[in-house]
N, C-alpha and C positions, 0 to 999 in steps of 0.2 A: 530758800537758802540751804545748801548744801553744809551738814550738820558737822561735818570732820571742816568746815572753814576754808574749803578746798575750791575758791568764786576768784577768775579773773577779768575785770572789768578794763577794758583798754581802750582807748579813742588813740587813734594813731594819725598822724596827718605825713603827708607824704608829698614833696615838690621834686621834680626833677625837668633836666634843660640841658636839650645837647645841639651841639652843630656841630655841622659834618662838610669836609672840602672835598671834591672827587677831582683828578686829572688825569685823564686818555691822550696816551700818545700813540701817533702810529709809526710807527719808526723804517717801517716799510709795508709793500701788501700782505705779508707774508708773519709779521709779529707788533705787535701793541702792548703795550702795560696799561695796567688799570694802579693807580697812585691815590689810597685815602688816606684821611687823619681826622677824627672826631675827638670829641670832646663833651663827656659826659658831666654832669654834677648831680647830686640827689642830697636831699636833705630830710633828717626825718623827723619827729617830737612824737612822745608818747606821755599824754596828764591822767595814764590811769594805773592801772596794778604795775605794770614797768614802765615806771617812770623814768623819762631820760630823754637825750636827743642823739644825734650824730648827723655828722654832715663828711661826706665823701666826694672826688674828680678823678676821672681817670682819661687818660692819654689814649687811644689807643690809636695807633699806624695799624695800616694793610694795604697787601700788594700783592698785583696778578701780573704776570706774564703767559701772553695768549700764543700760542705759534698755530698757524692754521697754512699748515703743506698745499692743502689741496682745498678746493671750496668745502668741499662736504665735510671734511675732516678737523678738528680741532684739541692742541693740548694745551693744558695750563697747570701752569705750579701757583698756589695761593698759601699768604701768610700773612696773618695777623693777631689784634689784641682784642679780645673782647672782655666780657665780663657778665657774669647773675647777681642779682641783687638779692640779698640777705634778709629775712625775715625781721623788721626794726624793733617784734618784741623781742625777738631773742639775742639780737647787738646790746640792748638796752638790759639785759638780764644779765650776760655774757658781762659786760662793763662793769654792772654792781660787785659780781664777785668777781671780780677781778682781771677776766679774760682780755687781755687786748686784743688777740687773734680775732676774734670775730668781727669782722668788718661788715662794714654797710654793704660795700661794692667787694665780691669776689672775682681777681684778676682770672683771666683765661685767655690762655696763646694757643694757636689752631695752626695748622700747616696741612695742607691737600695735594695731590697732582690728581690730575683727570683729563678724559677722552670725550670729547662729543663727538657722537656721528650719526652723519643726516643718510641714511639707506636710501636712495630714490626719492619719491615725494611725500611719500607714505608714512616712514617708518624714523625714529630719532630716537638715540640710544645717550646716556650720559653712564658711564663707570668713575669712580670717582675713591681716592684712598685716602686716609683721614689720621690724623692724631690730633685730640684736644689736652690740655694740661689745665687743670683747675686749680688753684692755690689753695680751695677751701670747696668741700663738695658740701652741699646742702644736703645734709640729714632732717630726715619728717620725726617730729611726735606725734602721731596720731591723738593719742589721748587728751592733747591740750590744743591740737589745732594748729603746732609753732614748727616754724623753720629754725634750724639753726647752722651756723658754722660748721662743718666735720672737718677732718685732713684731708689732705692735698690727694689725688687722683691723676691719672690718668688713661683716657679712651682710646682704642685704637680700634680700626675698624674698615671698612666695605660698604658702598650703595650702589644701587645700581636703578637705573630710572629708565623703562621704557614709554614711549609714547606710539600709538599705532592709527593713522586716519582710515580705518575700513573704507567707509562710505564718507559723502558730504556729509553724512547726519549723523554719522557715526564714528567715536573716537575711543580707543581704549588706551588704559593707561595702567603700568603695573607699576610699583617701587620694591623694593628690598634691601633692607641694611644687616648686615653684621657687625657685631660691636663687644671688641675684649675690654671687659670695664674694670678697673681695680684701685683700690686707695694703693697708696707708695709705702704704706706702711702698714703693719695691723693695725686695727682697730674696734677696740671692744665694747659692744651693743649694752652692756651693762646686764644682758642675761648668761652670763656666761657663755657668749660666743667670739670669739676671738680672730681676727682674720682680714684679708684682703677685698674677699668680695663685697662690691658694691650692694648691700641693701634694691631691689626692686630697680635693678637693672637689668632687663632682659638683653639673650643673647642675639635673637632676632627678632625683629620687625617686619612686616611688609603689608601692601594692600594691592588689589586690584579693582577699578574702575573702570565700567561702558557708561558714557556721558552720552546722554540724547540730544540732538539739538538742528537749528534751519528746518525745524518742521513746520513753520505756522507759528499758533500760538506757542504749538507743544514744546517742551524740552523737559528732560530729567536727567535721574543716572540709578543705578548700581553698583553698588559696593561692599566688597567683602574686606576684611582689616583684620590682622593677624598679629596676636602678641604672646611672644615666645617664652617657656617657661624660664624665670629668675630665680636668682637666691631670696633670699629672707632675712638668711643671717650673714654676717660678716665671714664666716668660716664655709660656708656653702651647705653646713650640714639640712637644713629645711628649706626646700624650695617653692616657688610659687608654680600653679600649673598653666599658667597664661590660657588665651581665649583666642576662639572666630567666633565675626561676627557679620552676617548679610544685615546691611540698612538700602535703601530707596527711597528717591522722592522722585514726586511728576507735579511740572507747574504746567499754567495755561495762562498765558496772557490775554486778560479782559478788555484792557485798552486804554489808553488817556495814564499808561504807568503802570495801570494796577495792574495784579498777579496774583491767581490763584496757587496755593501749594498744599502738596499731600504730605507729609512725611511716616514713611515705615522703618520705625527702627528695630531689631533685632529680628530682621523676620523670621528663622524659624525657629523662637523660641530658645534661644542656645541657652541652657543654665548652668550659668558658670561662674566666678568672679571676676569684677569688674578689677579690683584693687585688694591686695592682700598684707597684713603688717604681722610683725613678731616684736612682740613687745612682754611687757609687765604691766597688768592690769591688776585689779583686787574686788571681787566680791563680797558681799556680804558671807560673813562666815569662814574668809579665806585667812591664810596669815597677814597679816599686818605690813608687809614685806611685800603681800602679793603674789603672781604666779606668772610666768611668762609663760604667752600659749597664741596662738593663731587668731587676727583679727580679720575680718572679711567685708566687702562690699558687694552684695550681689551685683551681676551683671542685671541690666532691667529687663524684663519680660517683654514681651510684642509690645510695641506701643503704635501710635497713630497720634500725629500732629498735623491740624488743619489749620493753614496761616493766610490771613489778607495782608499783599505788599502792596508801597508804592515804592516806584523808584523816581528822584529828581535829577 
């Protein structure tokens, strides 16, 4: 028992149920629209330290427009609704004192244009430009585990996605995103930091992959994954130093399904963090108030994972 009384016990139960209508038209060879509309619900109950329920639906429409000039060539404008679902201790908290903002379901509208292109037989290129708007950005507590509600945001941003066929056996694949992340308004971390920037939003992204495979039993991959240094605080004053990482695996199919696999994660040893928070914590001995200061996840050291699959 945690002697300051500071125990939260929660059993949370969680239902959710959506369908979804898709319509393709091809209006000619040369242009198509892609036509959805789902239909989310989610329902929650919480009979322990936040107690409460909620239950939420959300509508969302989306639609593509394909123009493809030439075989190889492809562009499309995409828009729709989507949504993240909110942490049900923290709606259930939110609600006691008062907050109606925190919803179950936070709304989010997206809008894209992008180029696919097929280079010969080889090579397949996607560029792609982006805006998302979130009604409500999920902010982490590290210290309790809990999602909650923040203000509204918006992302803007760049990806770009190569695929390259070397060989029959051989496939490489790169990605890379850029991403300007920011709330719409300041907002203050509670340590004295005041500001726009998105908490542990990095500004770039990417990975590169060589996938083995049509060798027999064998197949694997290679992969390196790259995550750019972020803010910490809302005002950008303390930043996170993001990471790379080499991981690999190699399986061997036995037969009748089954699969042998190796996996190597971090192979050389990168020591770095994994996940980095700025918060207020309190020690023994600290003030009563606490201290806000740097919380860290190391990245993991070399590992090695050996797994028996089936597949049906």
């Amino acid at each position: 028992m945690d002697p300051q009384g500071n125990v939260e016990a929660d059993q949370v139960h969680e239902a959710e149920l959506g369908v979804y209508a898709q319509l393709i038209t091809h209006w000619s060879a040369w242009l198509r629209s892609v036509l959805g509309l789902r239909q989310d619900y989610v329902r929650e109950s919480d009979s322990g330290t936040n107690y409460g329920g909620a239950h939420a639906s959300l509508l969302q429409p989306k639609g593509s427009l394909i123009f493809t000039p030439v075989e190889s060539t492809e562009f499309y404008l995409s828009a729709g609704r989507g949504f993240h679902s909110n942490d049900a201790r923290g709606v259930n908290q939110a609600a006691q004192l008062g907050d109606t903002g925190a919803r179950l379901m936070g709304p989010t509208t997206g809008e894209e244009v992008g180029v696919r292109q097929q280079v010969g037989r080889r090579i397949a290129a996607t560029l792609t430009f982006f805006q998302m708007d979130f009604r409500s950005e999920t902010t982490y507590d590290p210290d309790i585990g809990e999602d909650s509600a923040g203000p509204p945001s918006r992302r803007r941003g760049a990806e770009l996605n190569v695929t390259f066929q070397a060989r029959r056996w051989l496939e490489l694949y790169g990605t890379m995103a850029a991403t300007h992340a920011r709330f719409t308004h300041a907002y203050d971390d509670g340590t004295g930091h005041s500001g726009e920037y998105i908490p542990d939003a990095p500004n770039v992204i990417g990975s590169f992959a060589a996938y083995v495979k049509n060798l027999g039993p064998w197949s694997g991959g290679l992969e390196y994954r790259y995550l750019g240094t972020h803010p910490l605080t809302p005002d950008n004053g303390i930043r996170g130093d993001g990471y790379g990482e080499w991981n690999a695996n190699v399986r061997y199919g036995v037969g009748s399904g089954w699969n042998l696999g190796l996996g190597l994660f971090n192979l050389l040893n990168e020591r770095a963090n994994a996940a980095e928070y700025w918060y207020v914590d309190r020690l023994r001995g600290e003030p009563v108030d606490g201290i806000a200061d740097l919380h860290v996840h190391p990245l993991e050291p070399f590992t090695l994972r050996l797994t028996l699959g089936r597949s049906f």
